[in-house]
C-alpha positions in Angstrom: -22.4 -23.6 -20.1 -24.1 -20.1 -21.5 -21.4 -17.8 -21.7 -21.4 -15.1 -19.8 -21.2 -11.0 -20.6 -17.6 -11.2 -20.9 -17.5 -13.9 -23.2 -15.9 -16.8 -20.4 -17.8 -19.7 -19.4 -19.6 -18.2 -16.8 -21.0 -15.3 -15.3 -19.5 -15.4 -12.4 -16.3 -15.0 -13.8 -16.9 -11.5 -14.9 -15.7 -8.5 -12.5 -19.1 -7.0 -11.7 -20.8 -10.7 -10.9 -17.7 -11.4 -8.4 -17.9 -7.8 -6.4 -21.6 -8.9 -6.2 -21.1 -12.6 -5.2 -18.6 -11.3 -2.1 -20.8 -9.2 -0.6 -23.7 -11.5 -0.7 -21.5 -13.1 1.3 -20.8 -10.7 4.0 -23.0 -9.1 6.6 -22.5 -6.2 9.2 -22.4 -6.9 12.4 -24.6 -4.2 13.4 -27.5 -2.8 11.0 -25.6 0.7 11.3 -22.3 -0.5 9.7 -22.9 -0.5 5.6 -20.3 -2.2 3.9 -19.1 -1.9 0.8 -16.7 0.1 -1.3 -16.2 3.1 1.5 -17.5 1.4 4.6 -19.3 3.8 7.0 -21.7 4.2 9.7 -25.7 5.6 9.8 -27.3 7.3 11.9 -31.0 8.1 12.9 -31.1 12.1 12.9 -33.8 14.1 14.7 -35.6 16.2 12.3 -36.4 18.7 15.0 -32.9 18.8 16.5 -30.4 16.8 14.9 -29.7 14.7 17.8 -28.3 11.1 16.5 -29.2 7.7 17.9 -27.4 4.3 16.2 -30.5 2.4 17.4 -34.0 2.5 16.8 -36.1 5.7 18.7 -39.9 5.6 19.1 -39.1 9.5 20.5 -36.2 11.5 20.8 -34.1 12.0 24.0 -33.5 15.4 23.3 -36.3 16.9 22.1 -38.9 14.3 22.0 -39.8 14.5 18.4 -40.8 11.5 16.4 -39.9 12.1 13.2 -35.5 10.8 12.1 -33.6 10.5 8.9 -30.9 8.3 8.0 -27.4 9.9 8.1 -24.1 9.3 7.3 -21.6 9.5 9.8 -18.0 10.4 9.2 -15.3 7.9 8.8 -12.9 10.1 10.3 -12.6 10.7 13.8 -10.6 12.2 17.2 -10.3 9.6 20.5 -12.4 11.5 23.4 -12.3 8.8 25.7 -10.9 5.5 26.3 -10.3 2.6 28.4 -7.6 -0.1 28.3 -10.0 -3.1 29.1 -8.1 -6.2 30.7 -10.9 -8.2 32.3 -13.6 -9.5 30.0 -16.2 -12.4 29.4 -14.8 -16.0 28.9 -13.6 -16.2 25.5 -13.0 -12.1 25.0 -9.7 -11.5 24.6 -7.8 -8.9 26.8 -6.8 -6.4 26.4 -8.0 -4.6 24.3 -9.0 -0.6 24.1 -12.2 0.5 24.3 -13.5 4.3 23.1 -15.5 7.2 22.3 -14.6 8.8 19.4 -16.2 12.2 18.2 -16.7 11.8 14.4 -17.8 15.0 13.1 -20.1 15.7 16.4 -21.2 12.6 16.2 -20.5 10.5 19.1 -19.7 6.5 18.6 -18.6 3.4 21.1 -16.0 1.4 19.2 -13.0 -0.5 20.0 -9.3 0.7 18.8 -8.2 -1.7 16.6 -4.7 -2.4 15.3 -2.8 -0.2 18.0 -1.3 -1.7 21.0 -3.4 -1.6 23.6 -1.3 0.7 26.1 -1.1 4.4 27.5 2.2 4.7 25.2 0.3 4.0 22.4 -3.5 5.3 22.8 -4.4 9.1 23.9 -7.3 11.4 24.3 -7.2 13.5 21.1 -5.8 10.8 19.1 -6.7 11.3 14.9 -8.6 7.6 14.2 -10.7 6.6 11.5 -12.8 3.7 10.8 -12.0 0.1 10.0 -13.6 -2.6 9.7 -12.5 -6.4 9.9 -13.7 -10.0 9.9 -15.5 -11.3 13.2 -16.6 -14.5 12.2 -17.2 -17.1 9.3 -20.7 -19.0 9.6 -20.7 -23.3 8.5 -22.1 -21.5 4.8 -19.3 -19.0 4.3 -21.0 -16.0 5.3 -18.2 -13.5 6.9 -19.8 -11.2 9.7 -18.0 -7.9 9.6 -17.7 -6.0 12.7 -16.2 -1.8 12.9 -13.8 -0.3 15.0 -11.3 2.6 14.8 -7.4 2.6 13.7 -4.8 5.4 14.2 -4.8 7.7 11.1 -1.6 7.6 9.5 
């Protein structure tokens, strides 16, 4: 076996190859989520207004312009709306908390995650920021990783 840039047996061994190797292995759940080190959301911008869309726009619904850069959006956010969810498709467990959260003007659908899903626990103006966590495994090892929003600490 060639050794590799640390001097082991194989490249894969060394720091940088392994970071690399794991994400290979993961994918988003959605093309907006980008993973990595500081996981955070993007956003199509209006160029002509600013208005943000998480899917794709032909035109914008505010201003009808065509023309949209990619954004960041802020990991940090403040609960504007939410819904304590207790009937759901087969297979869907309930309950579970559904929300709006404002993050930085920008407004994004997400589930609360790790919070107990109950008026006691969840309220409008809530401080929440953005977490993200293992949805599924395929038969190859590939990890889909889905987003949703835990109480700041």
């Amino acid at each position: 076996m060639k050794p590799g840039p640390n001097g082991s047996g194989s490249v894969l061994r060394h720091p940088c190859w392994l970071a690399l190797r794991f994400m290979a292995n993961q994918i988003p759940l959605v093309d907006y989520l980008v993973l990595g080190d500081a996981p955070h959301l993007t956003a199509r911008e209006c160029t002509a207004c600013g208005a943000r869309f998480f899917d794709r726009r032909n035109a914008c619904a505010g201003c009808s312009g065509t023309e949209f850069a990619t954004v960041a959006v802020g990991t940090d956010g403040i609960v504007k709306a939410f819904t304590i969810v207790t009937f759901a498709a087969p297979g869907v467990p309930v309950p579970f908390v559904s929300a709006i959260v404002d993050c930085g003007g920008t407004s994004v659908r997400g589930n609360l995650i790790n919070v107990e899903p109950s008026p006691e626990h969840v309220s409008l103006g809530m401080s929440v920021r953005l977490a993200t966590y293992l949805v599924g495994t395929d038969d190859n090892g590939t990890e889909a990783i889905g987003f949703g929003f835990e109480p700041s600490l």
